[in-house]
N, C-alpha and C positions, 0 to 999 in steps of 0.2 A: 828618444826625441822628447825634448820638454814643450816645447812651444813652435806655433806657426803666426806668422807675419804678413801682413803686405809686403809690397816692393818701397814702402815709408812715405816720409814727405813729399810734397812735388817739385821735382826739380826745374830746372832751368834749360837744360840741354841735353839732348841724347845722342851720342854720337853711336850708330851701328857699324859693326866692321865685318863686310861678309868676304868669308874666306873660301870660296870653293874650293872641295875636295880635301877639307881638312877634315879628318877624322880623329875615331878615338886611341888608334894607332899613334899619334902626335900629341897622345898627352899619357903614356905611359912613359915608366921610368924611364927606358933608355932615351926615348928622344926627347923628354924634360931637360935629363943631364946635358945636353945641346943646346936650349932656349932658358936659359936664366931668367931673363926680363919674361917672359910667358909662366916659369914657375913661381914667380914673384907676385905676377898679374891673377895665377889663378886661387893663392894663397891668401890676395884678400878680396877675394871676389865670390860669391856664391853659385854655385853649378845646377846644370841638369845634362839631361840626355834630349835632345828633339827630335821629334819625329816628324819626319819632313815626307811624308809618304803624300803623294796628290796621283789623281788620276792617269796623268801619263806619266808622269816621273818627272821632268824636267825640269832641272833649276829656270826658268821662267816662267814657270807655273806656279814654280812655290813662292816667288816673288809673289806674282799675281794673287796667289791666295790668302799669302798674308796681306794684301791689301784690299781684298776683298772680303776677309775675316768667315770667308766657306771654299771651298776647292773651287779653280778657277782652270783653264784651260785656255792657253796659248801657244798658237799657233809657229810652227817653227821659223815661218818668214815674217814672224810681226817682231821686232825689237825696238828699242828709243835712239831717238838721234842729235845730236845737239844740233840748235836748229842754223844755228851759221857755218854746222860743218861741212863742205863739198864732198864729206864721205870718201876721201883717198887717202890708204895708206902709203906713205912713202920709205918706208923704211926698209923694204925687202926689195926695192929696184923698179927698174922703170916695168918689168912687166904686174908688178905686183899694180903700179899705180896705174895703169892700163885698165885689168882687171874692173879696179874699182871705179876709174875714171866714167866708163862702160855703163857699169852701172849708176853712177848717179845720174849719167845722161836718160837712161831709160826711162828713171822716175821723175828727175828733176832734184833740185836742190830739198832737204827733207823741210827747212820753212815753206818752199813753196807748195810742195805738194798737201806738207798740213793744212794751208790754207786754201786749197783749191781741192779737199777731201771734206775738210768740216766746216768750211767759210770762218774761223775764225782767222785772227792774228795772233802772233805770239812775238814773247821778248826774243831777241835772236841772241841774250845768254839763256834763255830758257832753255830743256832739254824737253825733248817730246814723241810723242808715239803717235804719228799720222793716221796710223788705220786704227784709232780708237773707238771712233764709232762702230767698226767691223764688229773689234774687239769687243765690245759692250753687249751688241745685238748677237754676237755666238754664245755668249756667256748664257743670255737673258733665257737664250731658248733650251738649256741645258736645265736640268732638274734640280741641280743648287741656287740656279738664278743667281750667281753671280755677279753682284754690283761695282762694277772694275772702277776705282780713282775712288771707293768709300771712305778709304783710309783720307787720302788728301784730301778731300773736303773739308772731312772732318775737322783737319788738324788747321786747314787755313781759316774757317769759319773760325776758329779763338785763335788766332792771329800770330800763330805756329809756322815760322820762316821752316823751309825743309830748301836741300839742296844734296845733289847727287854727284858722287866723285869716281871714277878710276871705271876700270873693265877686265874685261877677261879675254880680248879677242888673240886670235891665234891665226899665223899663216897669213891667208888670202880670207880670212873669214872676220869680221865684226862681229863680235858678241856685246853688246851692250844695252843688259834687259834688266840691271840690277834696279832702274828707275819704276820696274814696273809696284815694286813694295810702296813706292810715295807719288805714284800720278795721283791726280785728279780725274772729276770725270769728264774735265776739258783734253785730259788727254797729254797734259805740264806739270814738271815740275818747275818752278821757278828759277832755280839757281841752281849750279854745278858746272860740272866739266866731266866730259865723258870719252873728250879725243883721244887719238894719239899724240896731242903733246903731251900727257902722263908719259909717254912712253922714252924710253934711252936706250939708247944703242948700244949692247953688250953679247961679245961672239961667244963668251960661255954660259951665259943664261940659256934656256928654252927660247927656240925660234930666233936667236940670236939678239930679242929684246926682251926689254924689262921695264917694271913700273919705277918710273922715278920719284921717287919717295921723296926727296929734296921740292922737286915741282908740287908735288901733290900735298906737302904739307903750307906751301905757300897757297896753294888755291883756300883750303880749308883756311888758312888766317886769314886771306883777305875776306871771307864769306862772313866770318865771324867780325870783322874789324866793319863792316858797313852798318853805321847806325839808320835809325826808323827812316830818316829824310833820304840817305842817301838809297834805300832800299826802293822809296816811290820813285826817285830821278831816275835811277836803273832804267826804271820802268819806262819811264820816260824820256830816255836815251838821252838825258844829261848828266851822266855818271862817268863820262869819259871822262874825263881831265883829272878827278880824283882818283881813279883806278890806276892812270897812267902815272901821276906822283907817287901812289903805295908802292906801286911797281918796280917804280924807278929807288926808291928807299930802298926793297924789299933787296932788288939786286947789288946796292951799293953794303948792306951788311952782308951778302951772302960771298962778296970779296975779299969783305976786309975780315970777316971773322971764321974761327976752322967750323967744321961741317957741325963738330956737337955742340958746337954753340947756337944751332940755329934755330933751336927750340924759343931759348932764351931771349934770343934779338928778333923772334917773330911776338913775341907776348909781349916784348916792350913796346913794339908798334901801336901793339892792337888797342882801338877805343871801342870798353863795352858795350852794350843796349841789354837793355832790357829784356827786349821779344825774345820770347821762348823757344830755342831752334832742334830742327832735326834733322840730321846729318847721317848720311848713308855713304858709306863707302866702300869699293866690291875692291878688294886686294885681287887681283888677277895671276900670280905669279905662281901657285903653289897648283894652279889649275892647268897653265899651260906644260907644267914640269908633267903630270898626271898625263897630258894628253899625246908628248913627246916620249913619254915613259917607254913604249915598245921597240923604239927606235936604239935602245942603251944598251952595253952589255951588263953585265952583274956589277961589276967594280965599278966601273964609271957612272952607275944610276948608284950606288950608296953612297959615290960622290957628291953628284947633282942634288941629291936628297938631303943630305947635310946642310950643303952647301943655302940652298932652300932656305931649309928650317933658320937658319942664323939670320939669312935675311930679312927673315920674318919677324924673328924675335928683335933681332934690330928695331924694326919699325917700331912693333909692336911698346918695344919701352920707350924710345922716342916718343909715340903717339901720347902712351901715359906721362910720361915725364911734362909734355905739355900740355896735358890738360891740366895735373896737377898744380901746376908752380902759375897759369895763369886763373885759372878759378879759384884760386888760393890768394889771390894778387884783386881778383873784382869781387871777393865776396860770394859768386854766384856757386849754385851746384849743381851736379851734371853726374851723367850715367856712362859708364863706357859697356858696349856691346859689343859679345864676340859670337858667332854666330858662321854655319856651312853650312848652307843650301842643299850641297850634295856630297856624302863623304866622296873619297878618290874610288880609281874600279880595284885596287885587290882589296880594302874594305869590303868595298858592296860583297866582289866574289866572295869573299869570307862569311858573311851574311851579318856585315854590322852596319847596318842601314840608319841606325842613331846614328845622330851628330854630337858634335862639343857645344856647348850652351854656355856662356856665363854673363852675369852683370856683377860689372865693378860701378862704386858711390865713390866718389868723390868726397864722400862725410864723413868725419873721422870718425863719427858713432857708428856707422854701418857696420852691421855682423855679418859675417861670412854664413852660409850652409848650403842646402841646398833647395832648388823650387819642386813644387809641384804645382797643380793647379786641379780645378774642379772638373777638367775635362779628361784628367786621367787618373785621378785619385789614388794617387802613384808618386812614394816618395822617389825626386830625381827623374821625372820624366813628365816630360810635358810636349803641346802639339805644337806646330805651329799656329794655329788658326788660333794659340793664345797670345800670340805674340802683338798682335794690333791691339787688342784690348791691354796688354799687359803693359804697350806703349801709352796710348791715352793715360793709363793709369798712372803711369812715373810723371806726366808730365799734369795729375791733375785733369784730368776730364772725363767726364762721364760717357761711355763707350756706346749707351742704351741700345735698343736692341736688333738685329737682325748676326749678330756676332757670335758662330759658334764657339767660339771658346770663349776663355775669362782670364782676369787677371793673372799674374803666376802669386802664389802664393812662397814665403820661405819659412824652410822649416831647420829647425836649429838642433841638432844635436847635445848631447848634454855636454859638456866636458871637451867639445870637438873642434875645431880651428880647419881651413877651407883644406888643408892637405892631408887630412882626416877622413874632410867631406870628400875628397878626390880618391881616396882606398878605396872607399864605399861605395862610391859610384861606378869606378872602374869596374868592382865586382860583381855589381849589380847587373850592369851593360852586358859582363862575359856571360852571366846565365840566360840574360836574354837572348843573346845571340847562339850558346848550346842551343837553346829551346829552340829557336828557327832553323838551327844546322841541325840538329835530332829529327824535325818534323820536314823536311825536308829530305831525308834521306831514310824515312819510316813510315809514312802515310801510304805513299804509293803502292810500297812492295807490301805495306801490311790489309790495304784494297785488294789489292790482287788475291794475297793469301787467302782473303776469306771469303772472297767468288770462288778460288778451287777447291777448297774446303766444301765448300754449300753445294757444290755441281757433285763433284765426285762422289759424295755423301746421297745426294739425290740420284745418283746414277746405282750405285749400290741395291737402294730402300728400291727402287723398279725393277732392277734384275733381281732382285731375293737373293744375292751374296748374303747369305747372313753370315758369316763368317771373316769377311774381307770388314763387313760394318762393323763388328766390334773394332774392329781396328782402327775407323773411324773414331772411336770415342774423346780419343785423346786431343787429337786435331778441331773436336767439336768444344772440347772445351776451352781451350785457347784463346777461340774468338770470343769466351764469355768472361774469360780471368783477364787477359789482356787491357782493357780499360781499367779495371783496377790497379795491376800492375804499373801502367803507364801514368796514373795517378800518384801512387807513392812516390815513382823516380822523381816526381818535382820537389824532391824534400831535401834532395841535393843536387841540382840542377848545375852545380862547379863542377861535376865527376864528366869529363869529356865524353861528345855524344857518342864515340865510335863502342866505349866504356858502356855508356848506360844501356845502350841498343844489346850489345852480350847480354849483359843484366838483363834484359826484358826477354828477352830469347828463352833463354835459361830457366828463370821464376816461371815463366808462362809454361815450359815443359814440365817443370815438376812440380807445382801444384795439379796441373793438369792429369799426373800419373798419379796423386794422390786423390785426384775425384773419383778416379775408376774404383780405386777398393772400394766407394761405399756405392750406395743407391746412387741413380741419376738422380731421381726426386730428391731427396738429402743434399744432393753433391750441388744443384740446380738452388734449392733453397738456401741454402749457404753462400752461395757466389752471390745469387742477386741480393741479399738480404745486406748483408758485410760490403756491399757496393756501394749502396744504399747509403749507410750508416757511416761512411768515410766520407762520404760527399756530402752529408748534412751536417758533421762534424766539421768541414773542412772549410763549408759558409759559415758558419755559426764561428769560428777562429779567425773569419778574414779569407776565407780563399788562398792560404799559402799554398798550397798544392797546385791549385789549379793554375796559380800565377805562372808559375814556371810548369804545366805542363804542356804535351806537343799535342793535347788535344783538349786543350785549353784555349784562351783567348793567346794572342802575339802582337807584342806591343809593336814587333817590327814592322807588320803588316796596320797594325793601327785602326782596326775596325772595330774595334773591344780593348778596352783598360779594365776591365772591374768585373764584379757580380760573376755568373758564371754562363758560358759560352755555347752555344748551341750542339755541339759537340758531346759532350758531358750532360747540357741540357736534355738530350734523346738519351742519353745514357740513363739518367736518374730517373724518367718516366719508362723506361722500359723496364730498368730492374725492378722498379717499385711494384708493376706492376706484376710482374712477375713471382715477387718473391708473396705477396699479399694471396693472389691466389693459391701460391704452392700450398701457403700457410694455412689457409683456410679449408682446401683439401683436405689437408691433413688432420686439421684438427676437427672439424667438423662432425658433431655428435651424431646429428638425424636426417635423414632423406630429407628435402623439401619436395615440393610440387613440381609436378616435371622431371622428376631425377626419375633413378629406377625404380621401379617398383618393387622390387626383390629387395630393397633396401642396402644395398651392399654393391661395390663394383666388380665387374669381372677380372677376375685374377687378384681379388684383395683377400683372398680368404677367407668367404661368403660361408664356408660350411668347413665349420672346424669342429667336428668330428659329426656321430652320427646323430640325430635327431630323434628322439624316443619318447614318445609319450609327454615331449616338452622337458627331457630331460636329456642330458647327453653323459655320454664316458668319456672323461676325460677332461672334456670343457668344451661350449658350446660358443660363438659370437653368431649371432643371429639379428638381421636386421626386421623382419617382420612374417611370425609364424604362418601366416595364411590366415583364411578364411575363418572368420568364429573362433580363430588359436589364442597361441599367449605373445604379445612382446616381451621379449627376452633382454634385458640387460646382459648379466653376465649367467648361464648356466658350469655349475664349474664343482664338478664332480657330486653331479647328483643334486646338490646347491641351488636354489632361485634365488638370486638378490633382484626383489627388485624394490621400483622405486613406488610406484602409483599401481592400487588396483583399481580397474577399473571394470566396468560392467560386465562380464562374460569373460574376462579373462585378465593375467597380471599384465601393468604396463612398464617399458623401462622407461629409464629417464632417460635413454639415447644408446643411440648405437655406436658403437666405439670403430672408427675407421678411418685404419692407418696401411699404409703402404709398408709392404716388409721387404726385406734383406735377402737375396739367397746368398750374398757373398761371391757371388758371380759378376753382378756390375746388375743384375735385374732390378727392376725400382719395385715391382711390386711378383709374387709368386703364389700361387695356389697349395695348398699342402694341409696331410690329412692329420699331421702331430702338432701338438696343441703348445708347445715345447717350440721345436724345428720350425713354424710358421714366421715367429720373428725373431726365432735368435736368445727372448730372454724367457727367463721364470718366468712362471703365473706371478708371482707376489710384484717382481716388478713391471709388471705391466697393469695393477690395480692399483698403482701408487702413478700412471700417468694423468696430467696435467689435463682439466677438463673442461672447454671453454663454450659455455653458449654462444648459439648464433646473436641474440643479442649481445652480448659480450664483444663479438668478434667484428659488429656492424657496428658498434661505437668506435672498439681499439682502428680498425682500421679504415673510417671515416676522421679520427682523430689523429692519424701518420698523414691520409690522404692530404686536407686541410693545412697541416705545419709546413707539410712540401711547396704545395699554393704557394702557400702567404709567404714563403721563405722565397719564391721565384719571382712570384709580387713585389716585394718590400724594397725601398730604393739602398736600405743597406747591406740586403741581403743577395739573392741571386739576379735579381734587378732584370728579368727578361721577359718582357710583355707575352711575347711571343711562348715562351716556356710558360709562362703563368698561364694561358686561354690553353695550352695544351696540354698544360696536367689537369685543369677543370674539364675539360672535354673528355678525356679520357677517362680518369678516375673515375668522375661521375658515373660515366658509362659503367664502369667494371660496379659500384656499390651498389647502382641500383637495381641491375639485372644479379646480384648474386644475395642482396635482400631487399630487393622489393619485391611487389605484389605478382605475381603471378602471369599479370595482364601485362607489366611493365618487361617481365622477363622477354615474354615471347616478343621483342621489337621485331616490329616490320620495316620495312627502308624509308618510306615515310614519317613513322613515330620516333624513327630512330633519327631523323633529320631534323623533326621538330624539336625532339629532347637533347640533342647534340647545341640548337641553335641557343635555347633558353639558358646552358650551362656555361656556355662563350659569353652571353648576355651579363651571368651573373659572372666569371672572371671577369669582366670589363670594368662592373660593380666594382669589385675588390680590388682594381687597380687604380679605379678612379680615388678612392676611400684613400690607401695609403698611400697613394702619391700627391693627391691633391689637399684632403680633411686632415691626415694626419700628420701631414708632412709640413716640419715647420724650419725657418730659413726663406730666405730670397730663390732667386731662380738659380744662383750658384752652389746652394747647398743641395739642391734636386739634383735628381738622375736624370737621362738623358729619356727615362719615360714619362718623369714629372713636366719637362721643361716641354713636349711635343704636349702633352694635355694642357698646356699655360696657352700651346699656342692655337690650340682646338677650341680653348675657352675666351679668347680672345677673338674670336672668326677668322684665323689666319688658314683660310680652307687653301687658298694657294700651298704653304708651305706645306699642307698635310698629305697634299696633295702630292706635291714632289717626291714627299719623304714614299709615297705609297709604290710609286711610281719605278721610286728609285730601288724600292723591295724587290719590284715585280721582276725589273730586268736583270736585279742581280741574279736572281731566283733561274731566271731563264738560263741566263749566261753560265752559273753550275750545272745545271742540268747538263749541257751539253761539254761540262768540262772537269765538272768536279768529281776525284774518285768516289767519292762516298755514292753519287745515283747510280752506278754501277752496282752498288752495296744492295741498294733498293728496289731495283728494279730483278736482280737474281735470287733476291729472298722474297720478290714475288710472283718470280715463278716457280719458284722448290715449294711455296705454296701451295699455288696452284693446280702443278701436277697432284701434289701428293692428296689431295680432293678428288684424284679419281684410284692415285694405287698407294698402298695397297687400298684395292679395293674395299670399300664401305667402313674402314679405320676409324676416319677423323667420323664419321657419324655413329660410330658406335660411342665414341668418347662421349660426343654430346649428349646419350644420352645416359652413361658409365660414369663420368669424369666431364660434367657440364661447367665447373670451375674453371678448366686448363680451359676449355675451347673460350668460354669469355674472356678468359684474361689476354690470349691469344688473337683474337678480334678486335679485343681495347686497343691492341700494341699495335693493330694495322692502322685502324680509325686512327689512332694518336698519331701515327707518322705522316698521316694524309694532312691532317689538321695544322703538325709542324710543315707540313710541305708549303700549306696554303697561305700562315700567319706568321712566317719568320721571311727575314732577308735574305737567310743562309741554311731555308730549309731542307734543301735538298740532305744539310750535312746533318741535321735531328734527324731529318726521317731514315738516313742510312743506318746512325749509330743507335736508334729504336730500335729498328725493324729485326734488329738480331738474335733480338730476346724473346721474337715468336718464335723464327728461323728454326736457328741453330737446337733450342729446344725440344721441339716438334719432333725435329730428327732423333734426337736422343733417345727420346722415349717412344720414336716408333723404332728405333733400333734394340730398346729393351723387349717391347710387347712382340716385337720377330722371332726374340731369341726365345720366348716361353711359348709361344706359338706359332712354331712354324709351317708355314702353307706347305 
């Protein structure tokens, strides 16, 4: 990609063409080769993918929410009406008109009842939504505050004709809600036609009618052919006489000349203006075929479906051919939009929930590629909620603020032309939707797997099977390779899910049977360490991993485009932490304060060989001779190295203490050969690697810190929530494993206060690089930058909503989402195992005071992610695994060397 663009100049006219139920099924090869005029159209035209996901799903929601520029919620019996229409269908017989007749009695005529709902009047060409004030005050009270008719204001306050065309209704049902994208907040659009005269009578189309395309292009001409004066007389119901002469022309060319000429003998009619228009039109015909679909056998639906497509694509160059040749003819320029609300249902079933996106220019200069936008920072995908702004934007006006999304942006390939851009995107769409089909058919059963893992594992460690637990080991490490593995498969997210899922199976068992040969401590320090390290590589390159992983963000579902996802977020803070303390275990020179006093842990090899006079045979590791003795460094055949004398006796410069091998799967072993303890020589174990506690409280306050600021930063993992949670935690784990003595021993209060101060200072560091450092407008910000714009602003309602709207996601997982299942049984394998084996985990504390902090961090951190994310139930699941599962490990090691 060389370059990104605006959507250009500001045009003159925007015509939308919304197609229910087209999807990206209808812009692959084979069904291009059937729409010529569609592959012509998309060839100079720019693309994306849309995401049209809104709170309940419904194509009149999505309407409503692009017109409201935040998710909007409507109701299933609020639709528009045109306001002189009696509301009966006549086309399906006298019971159909019955039906409807029925109901318009109940309500009354839809102008009248709009006027006897809001007191106003309306044009009776107007079309309108009667129960808009409903519609406003349900919105208002909903936690986006949804401002319904934003968009139409908008557009009429700069003096933006809009008018609404065609439907989608079916059977005995009216659907006609496409107006809700360009009401106002009176509740009108001005102009359009939304009846069933669009409609003709045809026994082999769906429901035996169809949009009549000949009518629907005359309504659009005559919309376009009323200049400024005749648009006020409209208004003023002295517009008849001239609509009835267009009319009367429109039909006497529609006689004499053949049908593909009609383009041509509507643009010679037509007298321009000026005023800048936007035109909305819902093709309805590719949505009733969808909705009749069930009713078909196999042969006869790849008939109708054909049949379909052609008539689409009919229109479809029609429609271009005439804007072309008359906007070419006034000078003017103009946008054509193609655009689907909702793909069709074996789409959805398939889990391709994007839609088709394009804009076509009218300007010869206009380059083809494809959009993205600052709300998903995602080449070829974009939301809806950018589409009002993206509107404004074509037509020249300033959108300013209360508008979640922005402009679309195009981005241009090097060397690429739009059926280029169409490989690419098509490709792109298929790994999106693997990702949603992999995660979808791997989340759950991989929840499940590692509650039975964690129970049976904790059923074992109570009954003292020690035998049956080894057997465990393998199973325990799974649930800790797993996320890494699941991480790499997004490196080819094209290899079908049924494909990747083996693949993941597989990798996961047999690295898993390679952790058993070595130590768990080794095998433990490795997984979380190399987890770590792919995931900070993987931000630091853009996130290509995570983009396409199934425990990752999903563009399908559309709650996250970017940075990295909560998911992974509880991953990165769990293994960090994990692997930080193994490390420090390990390498850790000298007892501190509070450890044991014997200087050495039980079963590390505290007395390697005999102790003589401050000499030993063989070789000595000794952490602290006794009373009045010597500290010993290394004793090693008869040998004192040491480092410092000091008064009464030699002192070492540390005690060297490392967890050994029995080659059994033990992490650490007790033994009298000086040899046998770990496996190597003397010579290579005096050439191991020797790190001060200082040393080790800089390197890993300087890992802790890059994590931060990488979760922080709006180009990096971008997650508020992950950011206050690895400050919380980290914190925690650095201060109690080097700080003061007094800091170590937290009590639940200090440890409340010191928790609250470090949230305080990640708040700091988000304010800094999102707000200080962060340079661009509100569209080059993250979606943490743009909520501190509106903090800093006093926009406390919005922040309010947004807090609001955390809380009850939050809720609503808990009681649905597999991962609190995850958290809630690794905090009971916890909690038993605090009492059996009996007095274990307090021995550690005071053996192995490392493991138990790093293990308490990873609780506190999932608590913290529970409290400070949207979706924290799903941090705190994929945390909490890297106490869990660990714990077990190495009480299943310390079993096997000592068995009760």
């Amino acid at each position: 990609m060389d370059q990104m663009q605006g959507t250009g100049e500001a045009v003159e006219m925007v015509i939308i063409v919304s197609v229910p139920g087209l999807s990206f099924y209808e812009w692959n090869g084979r069904a291009l080769s059937k729409m010529p005029a569609m592959k012509s159209l998309i060839g100079a035209s720019s693309l994306a993918a849309l995401n049209v996901r809104t709170p309940v799903r419904g194509i009149e929601d999505v309407y409503a929410s692009i017109n409201a520029g935040v998710p909007a919620i409507v109701p299933a019996d609020i639709q528009a009406y045109q306001a002189e229409d009696p509301v009966m269908l006549n086309h399906e017989g006298s019971d159909r008109a019955a039906v409807d007749a029925a109901a318009s009695m109940k309500h009354g005529k839809p102008l009248d009842r709009y006027t006897r709902l809001t007191g106003r009047q309306a044009n009776e060409q107007a079309i309108i939504v009667a129960e808009i004030g409903y519609l406003a005050a349900n919105n208002a009270g909903q936690t986006y505050r949804a401002e319904i008719g934003r968009l139409g204001d908008v557009l009429a306050e700069h003096g933006v004709r809009t008018a609404v065309f065609g439907n989608r209704d079916v059977e005995k049902f009216t659907l006609r809600d496409a107006a809700l994208m360009l009401i106002n907040s009176e509740g009108t659009v001005p102009h359009g036609d939304i009846t069933e005269r669009l409609h003709q009578q045809d026994p082999d189309r769906p429901y035996g009618f169809a949009t009549d395309t000949t009518i629907l292009m005359r309504r659009l001409s005559e919309f376009l052919a009323v200049q400024d004066q005749s648009v006020h007389a409209a208004e003023s119901n002295s517009q008849t006489d001239y609509q009835t002469n267009l009319q009367t022309n429109l039909q006497t060319n529609l006689q004499t000349n053949p049908r593909t000429d009609l383009m041509q003998s509507l643009t010679h009619k037509r007298n321009t203006t000026a005023d800048p228009a936007v035109i909305m039109i819902e093709y309805g015909d590719w949505f009733r075929l969808d909705q009749e679909r069930r009713y078909y056998r196999p042969e006869e639906w790849l008939q109708a479906r054909d049949r379909e497509l052609s008539k689409l694509d009919e229109w479809i160059g029609g429609l271009r051919s005439y804007l072309d040749a008359e906007l070419l003819r006034s000078g003017r320029r103009a946008q054509l939009w193609l655009m689907s609300p909702q793909p069709h249902g074996q789409a959805a079933q398939a889990k391709l929930h994007v839609t088709p996106f394009l804009i076509y220019d009218t300007a010869a200069s206009a380059e083809s590629g494809l959009w993205t936008s600052p709300t998903t920072k995602r080449t070829g995908l974009i939301s809806l909620h950018d589409l009002g702004p993206s509107l404004l934007a074509a037509l020249g006006i300033e959108a300013g603020e209360g508008w979640m999304g922005f402009p679309v942006r195009r981005i241009l390939f090097q060397d690429g032309d739009a059926l280029g851009h169409l490989a690419w995107l098509l490709q792109d769409v298929m790994k999106m939707q693997h990702v949603y089909e992999l995660r979808t058919m791997t989340v759950i059963p991989f929840v499940t797997y590692e509650v039975f893992v964690l129970l049976i594992s904790l059923l074992l460690v109570v009954m003292g099977w020690r035998k049956a637990l080894r057997w465990m080991r393998v199973p325990l490490f799974t649930l800790l390779t797993a996320p890494l593995i699941i991480l790499l498969l997004g490196w080819h997210p094209e290899i079908e899910p049924i494909n990747q899922l083996l693949i993941l199976v597989f990798a996961a068992i047999l690295l898993s049977v390679l952790w058993t040969l070595l130590s768990s401590l080794t095998s433990l320090i490795i997984i979380s360490a190399v987890t770590t390290l792919v995931l900070m590589l993987d931000g630091w390159l853009g996130a290509p991993l995570v983009k396409y992983s199934i425990m990752g963000y999903d563009p399908m579902i559309g709650a996250r485009y970017y940075g990295i996802g909560n998911e992974y977020m509880g991953v990165l803070v769990g293994c960090t932490i994990l692997a930080a303390v193994l490390l420090i275990y390990r390498f850790r020179k000298r007892p501190r304060h509070g450890m044991n006093a014997r200087g050495a842990d039980a079963g590390e090899g505290n007395t390697r060989g005999v102790v003589t006079g401050g000499a030993g045979v063989g070789g000595v590791d000794a952490g602290r001779a006794g009373a009045g003795g010597v500290d010993v460094g290394r004793v090693d055949a008869g040998r004192v190295d040491s480092r410092r004398v000091g008064a009464g006796g030699v002192n070492s410069e540390g005690v060297d203490r490392e967890s050994t091998n029995t080659g059994s799967g033990s992490a650490d072993t007790t033994s009298s050969d000086p040899t046998n303890s770990t496996g190597l020589p003397p010579r290579r174990r005096r050439m191991r690697i020797r790190v001060t506690d200082r040393q080790m409280a800089w390197i890993s306050a300087g890992c802790f810190l890059l994590i931060i600021l990488y979760m922080a930063h709006p180009l990096g993992g971008t997650n508020a929530g992950g950011a206050l949670t690895a400050m919380a935690a980290f914190g925690l784990v650095w201060l109690r494993l080097f700080g003061s003595a007094r800091i170590r021993k937290l009590h639940l209060r200090r440890m409340i206060i010191i928790t609250g101060i470090l949230l305080l200072c990640g708040l700091i560091v988000l304010w800094v690089l999102n707000q200080w450092l962060s340079h661009g407008g509100s569209e080059e910000k993250s979606h943490i930058g743009r909520a501190m714009d509106l903090l800093a602003a006093g926009r406390l309602d919005i922040i309010a909503g947004m807090i609001v709207r955390k809380l009850q996601m939050n809720l609503n997982l808990i009681g649905v989402s597999s991962w609190g299942k995850v958290l809630l049984t690794s905090i009971f394998v916890m909690a038993v195992l605090l009492m059996k084996p009996r007095g274990l985990l307090r021995q550690w504390q005071e053996t192995r005071p490392e493991w138990m902090v790093g293990f308490s961090s990873i609780v506190i951190g999932s608590i913290t992610a529970l409290a400070l994310n949207d979706s924290g139930i799903v941090a705190a699941g994929t945390m909490i695994i890297y106490a869990a599962a660990p714990i077990l490990l190495l009480i299943a090691d310390e079993t096997q060397r000592n068995p009760v």
